[in-house]
Each structure stands twice: as structure tokens, then as C-alpha cells.
Steps between C-alpha positions, in 0.01 A plus 500: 500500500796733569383867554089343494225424708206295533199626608119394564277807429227518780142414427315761350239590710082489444339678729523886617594603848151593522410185403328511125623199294730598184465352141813303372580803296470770756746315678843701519823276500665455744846693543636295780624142621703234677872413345494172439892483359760722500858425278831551624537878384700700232852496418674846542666533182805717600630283808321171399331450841191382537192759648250259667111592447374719804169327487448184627259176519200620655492838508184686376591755264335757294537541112376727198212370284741430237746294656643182448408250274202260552555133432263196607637225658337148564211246316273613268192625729715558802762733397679772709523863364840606641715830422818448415688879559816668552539671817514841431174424348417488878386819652469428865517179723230523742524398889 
């Protein structure tokens, strides 16, 4: 993965805070999720070291609407939308 992540977008959700139920395409998508994998970071290319990832497995972060690239993992009916993004496509890792 080197400089990318994994990520699991949240669920999108269908109802209001006031409680009125939304149609699928009302529904906003989500900009945020869990980081399922994290690779081992980018090389610096002027000393050759390698710069490890800040983010790590776990953390919950924030993203734009744009970000990443989806891909589907799994069986045919059961498949997994996951991002697959850089991290400075990352805008904030939430506690």
C-alpha cells in the first residue's frame, strides 16, 4: 500500500435528527470512516528513509467527497464498498 489507506465509509444515514425518514437519494454520503489498513509509508526521496503513515488501524477519520477510490470487495451479492486513498486525501482523524 505504501503512502495508502483503507477505509470503510460510514453508513449513510435515513432518517433526520428530527426524525422524518429520507429517500435513498436524499441521502448525503458519507464523508467519514474507520481505517481498516494502513501501508508502511513513503520513501523520502533525498535521504532514502522511510516516513511511516501518521494514521493508523482504527482510527476514524474524516475525508472530502471526492476522495479515494471506491473498489468492492467480496461474492457477488455480498460485496464490500471500501475506499482505497492516499493520506493527504485525509482531512482530519477524529477522536
Amino acid at each position: 500500500l505504501h503512502d495508502k489507506i483503507i477505509v470503510r465509509r460510514d453508513e449513510a444515514e435515513d432518517r433526520t435528527e428530527s426524525g422524518l425518514y429520507l429517500p435513498e437519494r436524499a441521502k448525503d454520503t458519507p464523508k467519514t470512516g474507520v481505517v481498516q489498513a494502513v501501508g508502511t509509508g513513503t520513501i523520502n526521496t533525498e535521504t532514502g528513509q522511510l516516513i511511516p503513515l501518521t494514521v493508523k488501524k482504527g482510527d476514524r477519520v474524516i475525508f472530502s467527497s471526492y476522495a479515494g477510490t471506491e473498489i468492492k470487495l467480496g461474492a457477488a451479492g455480498s460485496e464490500e464498498k471500501l475506499l482505497v486513498m492516499s493520506e493527504d486525501e485525509v482531512l482530519a482523524i477524529v477522536d
